[in-house]
C-alpha positions in Angstrom: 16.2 -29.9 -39.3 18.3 -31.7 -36.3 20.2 -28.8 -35.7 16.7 -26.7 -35.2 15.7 -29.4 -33.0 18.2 -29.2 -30.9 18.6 -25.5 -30.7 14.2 -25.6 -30.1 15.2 -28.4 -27.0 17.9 -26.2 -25.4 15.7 -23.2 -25.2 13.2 -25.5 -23.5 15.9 -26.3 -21.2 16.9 -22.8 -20.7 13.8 -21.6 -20.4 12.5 -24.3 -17.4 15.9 -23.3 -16.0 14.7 -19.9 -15.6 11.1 -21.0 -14.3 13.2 -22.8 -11.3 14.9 -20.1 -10.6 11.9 -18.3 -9.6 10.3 -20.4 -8.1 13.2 -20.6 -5.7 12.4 -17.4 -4.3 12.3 -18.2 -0.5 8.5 -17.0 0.4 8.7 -14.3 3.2 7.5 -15.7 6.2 6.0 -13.6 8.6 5.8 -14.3 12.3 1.8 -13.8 12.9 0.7 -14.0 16.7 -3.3 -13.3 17.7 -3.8 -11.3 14.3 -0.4 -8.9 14.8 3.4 -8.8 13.7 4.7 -7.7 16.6 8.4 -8.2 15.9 9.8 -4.9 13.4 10.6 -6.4 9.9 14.2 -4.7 10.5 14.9 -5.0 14.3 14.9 -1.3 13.6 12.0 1.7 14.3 10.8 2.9 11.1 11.3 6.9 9.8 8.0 8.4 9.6 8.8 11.2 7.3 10.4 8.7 4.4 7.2 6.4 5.4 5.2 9.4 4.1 7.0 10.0 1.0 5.8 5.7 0.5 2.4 6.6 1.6 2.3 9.5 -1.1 4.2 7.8 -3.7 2.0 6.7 -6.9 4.4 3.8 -7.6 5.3 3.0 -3.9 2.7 2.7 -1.6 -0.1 4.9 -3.3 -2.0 4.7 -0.1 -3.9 7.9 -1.3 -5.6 6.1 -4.3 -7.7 4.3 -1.8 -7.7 6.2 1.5 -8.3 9.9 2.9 -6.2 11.2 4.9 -7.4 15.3 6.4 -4.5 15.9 7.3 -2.6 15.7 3.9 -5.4 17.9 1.8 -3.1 19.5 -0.1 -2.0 16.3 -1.7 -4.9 15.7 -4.5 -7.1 12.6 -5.6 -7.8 11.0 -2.1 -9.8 7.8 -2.4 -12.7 6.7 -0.8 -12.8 2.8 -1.9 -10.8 1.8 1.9 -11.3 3.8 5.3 -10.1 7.0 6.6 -7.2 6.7 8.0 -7.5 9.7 10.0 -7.3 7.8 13.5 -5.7 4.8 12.4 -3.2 4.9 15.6 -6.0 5.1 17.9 -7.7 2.3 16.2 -4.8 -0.5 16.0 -1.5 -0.7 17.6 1.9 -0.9 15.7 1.8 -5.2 15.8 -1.8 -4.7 13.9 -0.5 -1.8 11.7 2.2 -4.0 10.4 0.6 -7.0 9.6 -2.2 -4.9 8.0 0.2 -3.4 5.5 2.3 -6.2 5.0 -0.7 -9.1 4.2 -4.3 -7.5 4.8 -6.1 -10.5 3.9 -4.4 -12.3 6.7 -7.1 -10.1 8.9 -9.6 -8.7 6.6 -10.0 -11.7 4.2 -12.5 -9.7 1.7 -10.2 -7.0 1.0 -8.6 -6.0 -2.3 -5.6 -4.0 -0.7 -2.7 -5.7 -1.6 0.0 -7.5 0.5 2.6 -5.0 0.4 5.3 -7.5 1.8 4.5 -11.1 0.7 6.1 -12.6 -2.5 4.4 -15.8 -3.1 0.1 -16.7 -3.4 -0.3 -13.6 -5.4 -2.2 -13.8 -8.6 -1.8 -11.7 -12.0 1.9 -10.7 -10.8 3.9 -9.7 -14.1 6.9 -11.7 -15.0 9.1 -9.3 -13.5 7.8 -9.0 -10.1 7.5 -12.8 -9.9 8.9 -13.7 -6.2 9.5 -9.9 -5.1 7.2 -7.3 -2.6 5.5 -4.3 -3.5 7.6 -2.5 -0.6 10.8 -3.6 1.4 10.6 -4.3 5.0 12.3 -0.9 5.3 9.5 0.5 3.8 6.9 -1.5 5.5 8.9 -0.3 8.8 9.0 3.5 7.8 4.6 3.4 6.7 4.3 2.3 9.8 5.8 5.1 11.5 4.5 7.4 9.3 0.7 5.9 10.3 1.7 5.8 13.9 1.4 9.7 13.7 -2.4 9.6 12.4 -4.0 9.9 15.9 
């Protein structure tokens, strides 16, 4: 019985071990001026053709599930829950674009688009994906350029 005891108290201690550990996960901060991110997540322009392949991808950015998008009709199953995004470029800047994709509700506080680069405030996150984005600033960067070209 003691020895069960002590095994049943050092898995508690292991396992609030492993709680701290995630919950050290430094929260990405994001450097928000007048509704915008106007600073690149990299320091570096983003590819527009590997931001496409985010876009399209069903376990990447899966943009598609929720937007249209004319221009890519031969991909299938557009959404209609968000907006077009035929004319995105022309209706925000890159600054706007960013900080869209990376933390929607930060400007549209009603929406149910996810933050695709914030780690922490999230609700219903599996145990895995505990302190981690959707996409990478890379990523972020690359949908970017790929929306810039959606005039």
């Amino acid at each position: 019985m003691r020895r069960s005891l002590v095994a049943a108290f050092a898995l508690c201690l292991s396992a609030g071990g492993a709680l701290a550990q995630q919950s050290a996960v430094e929260p990405i901060k994001l450097d928000v001026v007048n509704d915008s991110l106007p600073k690149s997540l990299t320091g570096t322009p983003g590819n527009a053709g590997a931001g496409k392949k985010v876009f399209l991808t069903r376990t990447l950015g899966n943009c598609l599930a929720c937007h249209q998008v004319t221009s890519l009709k031969s991909e299938e199953f557009h959404g209609e829950f968000g907006p077009s995004l035929d004319g995105v470029a022309g209706r925000y800047n890159e600054a706007q674009l960013r900080l869209i994709v990376a933390d929607p509700k930060r400007i549209f506080t009603n929406t149910v688009m996810p933050a695709f680069f914030k780690n922490d405030g999230l609700s219903r996150v599996r145990p895995e994906f505990v302190g981690k984005s959707i996409l990478t600033a890379a990523q972020v960067e690359d949908v970017i350029a790929f929306l810039k070209t959606l005039n």
